[in-house]
C-alpha positions as CSV (number, residue, x, y, z in Angstrom):
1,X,-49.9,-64.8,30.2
2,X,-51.3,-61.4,30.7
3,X,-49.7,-58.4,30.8
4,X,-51.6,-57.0,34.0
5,X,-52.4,-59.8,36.7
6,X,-55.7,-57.7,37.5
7,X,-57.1,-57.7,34.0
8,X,-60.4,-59.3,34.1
9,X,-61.0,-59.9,30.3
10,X,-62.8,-56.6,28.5
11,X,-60.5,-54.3,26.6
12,X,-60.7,-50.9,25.6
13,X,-60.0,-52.3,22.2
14,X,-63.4,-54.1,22.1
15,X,-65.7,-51.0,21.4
16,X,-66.1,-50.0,24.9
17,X,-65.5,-46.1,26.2
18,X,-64.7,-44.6,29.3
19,X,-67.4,-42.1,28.8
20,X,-71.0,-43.2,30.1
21,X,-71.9,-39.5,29.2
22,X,-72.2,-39.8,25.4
23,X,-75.7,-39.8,24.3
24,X,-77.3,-39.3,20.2
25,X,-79.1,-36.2,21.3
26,X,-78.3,-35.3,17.2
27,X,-80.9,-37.5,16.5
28,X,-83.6,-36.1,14.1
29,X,-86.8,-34.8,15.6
30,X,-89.9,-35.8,13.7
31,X,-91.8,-32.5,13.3
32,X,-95.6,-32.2,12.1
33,X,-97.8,-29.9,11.3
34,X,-100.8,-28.5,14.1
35,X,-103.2,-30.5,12.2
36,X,-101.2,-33.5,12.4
37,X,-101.1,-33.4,16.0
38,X,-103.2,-35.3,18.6
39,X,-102.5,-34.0,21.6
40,X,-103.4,-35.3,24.9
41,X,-103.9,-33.6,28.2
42,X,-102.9,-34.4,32.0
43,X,-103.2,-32.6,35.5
44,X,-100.6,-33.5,38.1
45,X,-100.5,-32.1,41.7
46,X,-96.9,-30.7,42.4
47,X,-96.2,-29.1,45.9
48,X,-99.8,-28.6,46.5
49,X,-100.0,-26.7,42.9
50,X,-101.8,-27.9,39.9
51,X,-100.0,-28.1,36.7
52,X,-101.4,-29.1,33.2
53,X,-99.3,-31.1,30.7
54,X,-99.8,-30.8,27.1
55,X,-98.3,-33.4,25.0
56,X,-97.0,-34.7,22.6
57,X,-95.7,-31.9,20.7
58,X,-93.8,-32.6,17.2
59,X,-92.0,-29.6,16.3
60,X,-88.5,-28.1,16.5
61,X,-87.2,-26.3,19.5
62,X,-87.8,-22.8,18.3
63,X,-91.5,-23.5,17.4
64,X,-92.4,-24.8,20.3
65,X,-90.5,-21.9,22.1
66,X,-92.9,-19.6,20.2
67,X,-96.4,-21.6,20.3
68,X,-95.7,-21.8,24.4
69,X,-94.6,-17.7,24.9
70,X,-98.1,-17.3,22.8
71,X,-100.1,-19.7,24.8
72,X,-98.7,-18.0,28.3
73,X,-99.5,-14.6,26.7
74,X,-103.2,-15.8,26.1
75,X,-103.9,-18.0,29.4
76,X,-102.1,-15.0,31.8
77,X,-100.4,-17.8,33.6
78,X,-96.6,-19.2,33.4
79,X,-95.4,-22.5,32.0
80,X,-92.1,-24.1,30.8
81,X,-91.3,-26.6,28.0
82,X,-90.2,-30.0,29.2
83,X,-88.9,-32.9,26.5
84,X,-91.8,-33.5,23.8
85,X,-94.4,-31.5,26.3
86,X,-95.6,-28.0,27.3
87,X,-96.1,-27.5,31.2
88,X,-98.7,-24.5,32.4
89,X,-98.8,-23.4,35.6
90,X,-102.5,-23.8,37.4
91,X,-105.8,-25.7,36.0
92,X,-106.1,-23.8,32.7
93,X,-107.2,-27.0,30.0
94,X,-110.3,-25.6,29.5
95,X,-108.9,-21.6,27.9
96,X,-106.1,-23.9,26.6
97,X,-108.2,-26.7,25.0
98,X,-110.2,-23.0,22.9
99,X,-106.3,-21.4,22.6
100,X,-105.1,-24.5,20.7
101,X,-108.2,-25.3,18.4
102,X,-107.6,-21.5,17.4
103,X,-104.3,-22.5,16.4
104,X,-105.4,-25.4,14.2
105,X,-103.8,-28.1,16.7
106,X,-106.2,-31.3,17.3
107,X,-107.1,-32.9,20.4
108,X,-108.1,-36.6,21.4
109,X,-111.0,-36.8,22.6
């Protein structure tokens, strides 16, 4: 007989954790070089505001924290970084599209 009458039949014992919070953010980011990139634009309406997406970007967090303060320099306009994707504030792809072939990056076409 069971110890608890309410026991259903999963036990801590059988690899299961109370925390639904743990995720393998550790995991190793591929990173590539601006050649190696094809990137891919998008234009989404937000709050009656158009934003253009830039992705997918392969490069560590302090990269990609540098290539987007550059690009907002250049372009005048504001932007964030968001997962494997840089965010610019207004319909800038076409100055963007010239900013990034400076920088070696490709572009599908």
């Amino acid at each position: 007989m069971k110890k608890n009458l309410f026991e259903m039949g999963a036990s801590w014992n059988d690899s299961w954790s109370s925390d639904n919070k743990t995720k393998e953010e550790n995991a190793a980011k591929e990173t590539k070089t601006p050649d190696k990139h094809r990137l891919h634009f998008a234009r989404e309406k937000r709050n009656g505001k158009i934003v253009t997406i830039v992705k997918p970007f392969f490069l560590d967090d302090s990269s990609a924290e540098a290539l987007l303060k550059t690009l907002k320099k250049s372009l005048a306009t504001g932007g964030t970084i968001k997962e494997n994707s840089l965010e610019f504030q207004g319909e800038v792809s076409e100055k963007l599209k010239i900013e990034l072939n400076k920088l070696g990056f490709n572009l599908k076409k």
